[in-house]
C-alpha positions as CSV (number, residue, x, y, z in Angstrom):
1,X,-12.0,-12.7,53.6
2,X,-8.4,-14.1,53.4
3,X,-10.0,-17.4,53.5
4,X,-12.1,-16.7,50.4
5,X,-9.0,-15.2,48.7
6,X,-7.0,-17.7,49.0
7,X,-9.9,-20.1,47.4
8,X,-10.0,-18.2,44.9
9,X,-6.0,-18.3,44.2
10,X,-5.8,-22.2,44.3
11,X,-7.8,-23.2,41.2
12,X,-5.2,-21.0,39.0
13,X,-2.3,-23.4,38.6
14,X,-4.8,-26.5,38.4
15,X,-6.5,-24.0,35.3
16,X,-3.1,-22.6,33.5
17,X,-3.1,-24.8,30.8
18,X,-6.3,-23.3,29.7
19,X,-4.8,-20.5,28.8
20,X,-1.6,-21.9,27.1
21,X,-3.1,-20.9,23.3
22,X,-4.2,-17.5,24.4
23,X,-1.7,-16.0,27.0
24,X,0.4,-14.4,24.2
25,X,-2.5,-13.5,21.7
26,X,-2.0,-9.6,20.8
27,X,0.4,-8.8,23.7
28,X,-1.5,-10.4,26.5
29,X,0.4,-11.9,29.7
30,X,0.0,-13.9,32.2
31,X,1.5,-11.6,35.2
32,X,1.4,-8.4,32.6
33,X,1.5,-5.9,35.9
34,X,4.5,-7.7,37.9
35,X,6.9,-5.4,38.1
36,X,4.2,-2.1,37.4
37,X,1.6,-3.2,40.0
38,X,2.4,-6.9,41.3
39,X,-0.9,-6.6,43.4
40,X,-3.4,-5.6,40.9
41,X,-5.2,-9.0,40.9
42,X,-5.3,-8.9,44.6
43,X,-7.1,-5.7,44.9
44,X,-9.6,-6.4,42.6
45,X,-10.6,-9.6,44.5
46,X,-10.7,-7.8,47.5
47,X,-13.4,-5.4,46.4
48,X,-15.0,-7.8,44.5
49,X,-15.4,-9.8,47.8
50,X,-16.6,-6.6,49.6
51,X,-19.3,-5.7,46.3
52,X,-20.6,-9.4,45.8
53,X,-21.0,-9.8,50.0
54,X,-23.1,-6.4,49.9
55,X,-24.7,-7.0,46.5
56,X,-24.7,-10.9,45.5
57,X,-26.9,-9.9,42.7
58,X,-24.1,-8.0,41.1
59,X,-22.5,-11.4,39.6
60,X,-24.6,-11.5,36.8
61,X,-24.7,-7.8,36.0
62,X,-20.8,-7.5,35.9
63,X,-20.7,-10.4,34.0
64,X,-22.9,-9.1,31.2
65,X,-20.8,-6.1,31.3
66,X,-17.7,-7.5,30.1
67,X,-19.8,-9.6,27.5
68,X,-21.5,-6.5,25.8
69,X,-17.7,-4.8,26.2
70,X,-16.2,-7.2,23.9
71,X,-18.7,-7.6,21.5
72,X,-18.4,-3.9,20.2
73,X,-15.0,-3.5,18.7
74,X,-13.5,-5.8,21.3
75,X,-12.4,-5.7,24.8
76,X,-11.3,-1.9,25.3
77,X,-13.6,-1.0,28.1
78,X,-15.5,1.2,25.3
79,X,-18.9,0.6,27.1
80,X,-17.9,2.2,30.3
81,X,-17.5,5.6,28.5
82,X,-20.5,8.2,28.8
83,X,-22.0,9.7,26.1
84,X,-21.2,13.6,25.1
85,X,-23.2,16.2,23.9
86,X,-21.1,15.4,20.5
87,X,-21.5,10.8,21.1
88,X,-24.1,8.8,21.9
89,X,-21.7,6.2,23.7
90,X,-22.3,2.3,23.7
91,X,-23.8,2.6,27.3
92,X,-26.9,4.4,25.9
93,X,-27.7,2.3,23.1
94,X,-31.3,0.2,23.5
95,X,-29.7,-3.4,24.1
96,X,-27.1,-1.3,27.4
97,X,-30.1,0.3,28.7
98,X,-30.1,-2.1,31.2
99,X,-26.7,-2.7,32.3
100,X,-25.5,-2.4,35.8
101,X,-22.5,-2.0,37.7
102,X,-20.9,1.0,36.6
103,X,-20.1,2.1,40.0
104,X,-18.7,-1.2,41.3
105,X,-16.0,-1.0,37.9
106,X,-15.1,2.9,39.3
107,X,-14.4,1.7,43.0
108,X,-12.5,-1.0,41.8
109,X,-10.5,1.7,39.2
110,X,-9.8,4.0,42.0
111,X,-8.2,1.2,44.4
112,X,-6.2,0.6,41.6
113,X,-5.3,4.2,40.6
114,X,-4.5,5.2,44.2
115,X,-2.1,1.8,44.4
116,X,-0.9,1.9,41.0
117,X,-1.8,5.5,39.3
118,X,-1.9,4.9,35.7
119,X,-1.0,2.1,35.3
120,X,-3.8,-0.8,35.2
121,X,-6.3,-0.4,32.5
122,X,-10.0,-0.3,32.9
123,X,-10.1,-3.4,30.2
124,X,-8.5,-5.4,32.2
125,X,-10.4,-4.0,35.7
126,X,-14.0,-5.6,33.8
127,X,-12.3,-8.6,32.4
128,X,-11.1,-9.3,36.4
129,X,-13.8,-8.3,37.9
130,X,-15.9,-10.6,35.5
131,X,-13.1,-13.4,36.3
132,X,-14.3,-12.9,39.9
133,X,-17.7,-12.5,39.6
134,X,-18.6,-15.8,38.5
135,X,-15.7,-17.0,41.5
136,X,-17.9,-15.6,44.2
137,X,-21.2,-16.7,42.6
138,X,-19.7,-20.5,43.1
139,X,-18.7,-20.7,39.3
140,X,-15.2,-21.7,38.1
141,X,-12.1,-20.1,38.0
142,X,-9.7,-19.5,35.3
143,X,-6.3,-17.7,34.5
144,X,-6.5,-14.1,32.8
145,X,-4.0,-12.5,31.0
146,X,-3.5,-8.9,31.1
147,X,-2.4,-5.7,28.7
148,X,-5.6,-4.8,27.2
149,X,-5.5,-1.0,26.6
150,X,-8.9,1.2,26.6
151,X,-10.5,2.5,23.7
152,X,-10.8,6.0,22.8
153,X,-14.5,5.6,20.5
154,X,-18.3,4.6,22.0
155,X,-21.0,4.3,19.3
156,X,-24.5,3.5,20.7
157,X,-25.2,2.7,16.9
158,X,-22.2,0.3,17.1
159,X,-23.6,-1.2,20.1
160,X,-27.2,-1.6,18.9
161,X,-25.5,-2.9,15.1
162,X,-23.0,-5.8,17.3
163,X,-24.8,-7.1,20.1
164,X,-26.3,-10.5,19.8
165,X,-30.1,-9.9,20.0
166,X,-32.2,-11.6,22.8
167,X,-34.9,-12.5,19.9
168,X,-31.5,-14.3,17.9
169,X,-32.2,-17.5,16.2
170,X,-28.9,-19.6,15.7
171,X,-28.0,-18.6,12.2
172,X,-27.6,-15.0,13.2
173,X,-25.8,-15.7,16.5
174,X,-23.7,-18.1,15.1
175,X,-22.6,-15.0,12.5
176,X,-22.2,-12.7,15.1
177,X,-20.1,-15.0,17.5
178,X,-18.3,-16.1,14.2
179,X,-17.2,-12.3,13.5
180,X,-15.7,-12.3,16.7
181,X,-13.8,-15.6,16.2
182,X,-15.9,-18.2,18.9
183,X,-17.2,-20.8,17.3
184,X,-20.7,-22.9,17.7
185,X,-19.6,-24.2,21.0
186,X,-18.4,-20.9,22.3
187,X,-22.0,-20.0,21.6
188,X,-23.8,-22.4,23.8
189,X,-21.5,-22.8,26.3
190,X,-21.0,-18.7,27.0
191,X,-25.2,-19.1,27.1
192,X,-24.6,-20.6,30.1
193,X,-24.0,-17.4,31.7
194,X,-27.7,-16.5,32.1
195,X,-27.3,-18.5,35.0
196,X,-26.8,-15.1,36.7
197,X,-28.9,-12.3,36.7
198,X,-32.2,-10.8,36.0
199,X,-33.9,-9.4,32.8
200,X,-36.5,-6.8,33.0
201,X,-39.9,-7.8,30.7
202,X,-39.8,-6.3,27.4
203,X,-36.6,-8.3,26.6
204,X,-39.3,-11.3,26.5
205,X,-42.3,-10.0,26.3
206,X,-43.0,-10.9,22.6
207,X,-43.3,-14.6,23.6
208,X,-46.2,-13.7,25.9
209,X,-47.8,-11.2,23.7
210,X,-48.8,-10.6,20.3
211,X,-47.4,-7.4,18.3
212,X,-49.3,-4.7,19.4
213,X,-49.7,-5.7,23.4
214,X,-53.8,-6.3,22.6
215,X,-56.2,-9.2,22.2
216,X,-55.1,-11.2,24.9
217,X,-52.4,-13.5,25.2
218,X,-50.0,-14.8,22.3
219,X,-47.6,-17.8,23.0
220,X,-44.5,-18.5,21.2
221,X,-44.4,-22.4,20.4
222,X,-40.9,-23.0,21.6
223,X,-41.9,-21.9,25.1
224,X,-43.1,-24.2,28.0
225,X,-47.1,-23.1,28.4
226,X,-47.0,-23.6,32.0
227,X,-43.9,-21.3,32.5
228,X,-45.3,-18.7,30.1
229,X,-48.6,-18.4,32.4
230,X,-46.3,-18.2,35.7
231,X,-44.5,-15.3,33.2
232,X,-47.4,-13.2,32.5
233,X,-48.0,-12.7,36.2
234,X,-44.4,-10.8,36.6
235,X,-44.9,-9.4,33.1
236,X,-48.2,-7.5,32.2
237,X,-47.9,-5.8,29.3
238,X,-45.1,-5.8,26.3
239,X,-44.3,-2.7,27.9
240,X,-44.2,-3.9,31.5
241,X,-40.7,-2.7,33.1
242,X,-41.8,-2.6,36.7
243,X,-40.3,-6.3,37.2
244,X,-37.3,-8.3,37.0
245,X,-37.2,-12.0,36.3
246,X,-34.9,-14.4,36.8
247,X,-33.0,-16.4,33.7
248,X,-32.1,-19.2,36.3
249,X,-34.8,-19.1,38.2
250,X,-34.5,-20.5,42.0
251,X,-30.3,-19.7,41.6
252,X,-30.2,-16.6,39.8
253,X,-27.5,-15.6,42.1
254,X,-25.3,-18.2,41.5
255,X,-23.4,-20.0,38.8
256,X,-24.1,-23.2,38.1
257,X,-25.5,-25.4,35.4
258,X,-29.4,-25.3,35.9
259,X,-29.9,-22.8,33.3
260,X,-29.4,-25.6,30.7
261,X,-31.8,-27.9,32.7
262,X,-35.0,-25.0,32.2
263,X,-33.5,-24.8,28.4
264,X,-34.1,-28.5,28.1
265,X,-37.5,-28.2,29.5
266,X,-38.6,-25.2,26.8
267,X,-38.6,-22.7,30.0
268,X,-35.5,-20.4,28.5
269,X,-36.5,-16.8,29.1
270,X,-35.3,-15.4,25.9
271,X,-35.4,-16.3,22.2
272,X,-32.2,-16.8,21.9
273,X,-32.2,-19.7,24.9
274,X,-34.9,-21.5,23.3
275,X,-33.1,-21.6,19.7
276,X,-30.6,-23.3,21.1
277,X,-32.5,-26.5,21.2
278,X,-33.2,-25.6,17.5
279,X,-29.8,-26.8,16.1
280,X,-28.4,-30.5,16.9
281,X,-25.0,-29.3,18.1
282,X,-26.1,-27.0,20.6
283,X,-29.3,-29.1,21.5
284,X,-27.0,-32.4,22.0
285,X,-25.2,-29.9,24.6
286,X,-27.6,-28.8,26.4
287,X,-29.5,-31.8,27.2
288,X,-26.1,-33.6,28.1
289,X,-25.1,-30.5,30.8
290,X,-28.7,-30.0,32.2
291,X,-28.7,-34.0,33.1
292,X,-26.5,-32.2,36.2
293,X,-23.6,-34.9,35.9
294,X,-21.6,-33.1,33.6
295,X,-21.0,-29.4,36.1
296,X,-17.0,-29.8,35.9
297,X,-17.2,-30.0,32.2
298,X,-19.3,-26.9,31.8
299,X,-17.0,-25.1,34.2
300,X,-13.6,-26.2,32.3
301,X,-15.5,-25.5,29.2
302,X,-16.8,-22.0,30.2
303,X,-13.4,-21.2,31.2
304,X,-11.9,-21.8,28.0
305,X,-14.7,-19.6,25.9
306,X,-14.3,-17.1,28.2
307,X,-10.7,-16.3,28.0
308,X,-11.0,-16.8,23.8
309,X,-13.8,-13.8,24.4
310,X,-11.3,-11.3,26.8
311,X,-8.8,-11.9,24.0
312,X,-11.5,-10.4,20.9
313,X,-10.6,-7.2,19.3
314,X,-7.9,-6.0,22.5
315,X,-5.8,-2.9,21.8
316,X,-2.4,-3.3,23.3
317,X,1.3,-1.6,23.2
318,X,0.9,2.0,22.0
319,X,-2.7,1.6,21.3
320,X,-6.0,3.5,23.1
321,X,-4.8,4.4,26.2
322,X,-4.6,3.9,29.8
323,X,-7.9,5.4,31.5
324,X,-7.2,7.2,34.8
325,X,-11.2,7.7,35.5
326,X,-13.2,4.5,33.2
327,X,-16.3,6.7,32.4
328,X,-14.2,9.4,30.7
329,X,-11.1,10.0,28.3
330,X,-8.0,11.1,29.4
């Protein structure tokens, strides 16, 4: 374990400069807990080694948590928050359904809270535990500054309103990355983290079948015919949620760049994958990453778009608060 630690330590000075622009945006530090709880990042990573060494499919799912954290009213931990009999909260909207890790985000909490009680928001727990995620799944590794406070509001109607849509074409993901300030690039390069994970069936489903799940078979144009065949035998109906495919398939538990080489070939599992071929910018980069000679610059690049996304919409100072349990308010 110390061996992976210390792996996982090295790549930080060698990254810093990636977070030069962004280290002071709204508050946020490099090194925010020294003097409160110098071993905060320390603790995460050892728990993260321990989760991802009993559950190496839990990269992607922790990873997808922080992404649909951020996109509702910023990173504030607001989708770790159960609903109440008076709020529907972000985690039961439609598009959340299918989240995972909740559990893995509370272990990690209550390390901290027992080392540092009250101290170490539960923002900042998903945004490191995201961080380390794609570490242990072989992806890179980048600096992350801390002080992100946790929200106090969960809307499942928010959730459902802000979430960028698995059946998005560009023109509506590019407005819905644009109101979170990432850009075009941001867009296709943060794609690249459906090299991780699983989806279950109806989130594609409407590529393999027409509207109302009868009279046969339906394929959408943009996808591959030979992979939509190998599809319908994991997913039978529109309906279907007895499965789980892969979006990388044949390294779903690791983080690398094949993702962009199925996306070249028209085997993207979702709509939104495939409309990235659909607009020049984001084509051009996807054909040039999934040649497989170009992995560092995906990495340095990923980096970069992920520390502009853990910086959207953060509360800081006096603001939210400082969560002692992440499912529930103080």
């Amino acid at each position: 374990m110390a061996t992976i630690i210390r792996h996982m330590l090295l790549p930080l000075a060698l990254l810093a400069a990636l977070a030069a622009t962004s280290a002071t945006v709204a508050q946020l530090q490099i090194g925010f807990y020294s003097k409160t709880c110098p071993q905060v990042e320390e603790i995460v990573r050892e728990e993260m080694v321990k989760i991802i060494a009993a559950a190496p499919s839990l990269a992607g799912p922790l990873l997808r948590l922080h992404f649909h954290d951020c996109f509702v009213n910023g990173c504030d931990a607001s989708v770790l928050l159960d609903s109440t009999k008076h709020n529907v909260a972000e985690k039961d909207a439609k598009p959340n359904k299918s989240l995972r890790g909740f559990g893995s985000v509370e272990r990690v909490k209550s390390k901290l809270e027992a080392a540092c009680p009250g101290v170490v928001s539960c923002a900042d727990v998903l945004t490191l535990m995201s961080r380390d995620a794609v570490v242990l799944a072989k992806g890179p590794n980048w600096p992350v500054a801390l002080g992100r406070r946790d929200g106090r509001a969960s809307s499942a109607m928010e959730a459902s309103h802000e979430l960028p849509p698995a059946y998005g074409d560009i023109p509506l993901l590019v407005k819905i990355f644009a109101s979170k300030g990432l850009n075009l690039k941001d867009l296709v390069v943060l794609s690249g983290a459906h090299t991780l994970g699983t989806a279950h069936c109806p989130s594609y489903a409407d590529r393999l079948y027409n509207a109302t799940g009868e009279g046969g078979a339906f394929l959408d144009p943009s996808l591959d015919s030979e992979y939509a065949d190998k599809m319908r035998l994991k997913c039978k109906s529109l309906n279907d949620r007895s499965m789980l495919s892969e979006m990388d398939p044949g390294s779903y538990k690791t983080f690398d760049t094949s993702y962009y080489g199925h996306v070249a070939k028209r085997r993207g599992l979702f709509r939104s994958d495939a409309a990235l071929l659909t607009d020049a910018t984001t084509r051009d980069y996807v054909q040039h990453v999934a040649t497989g000679k170009f992995d560092a610059e995906f990495f340095k690049d990923f980096s970069k778009s992920m520390i502009k996304m853990g910086n959207v919409g953060v509360l800081t100072g006096a603001e939210g608060e400082i969560r002692k349990k992440c499912h529930v308010l103080n």
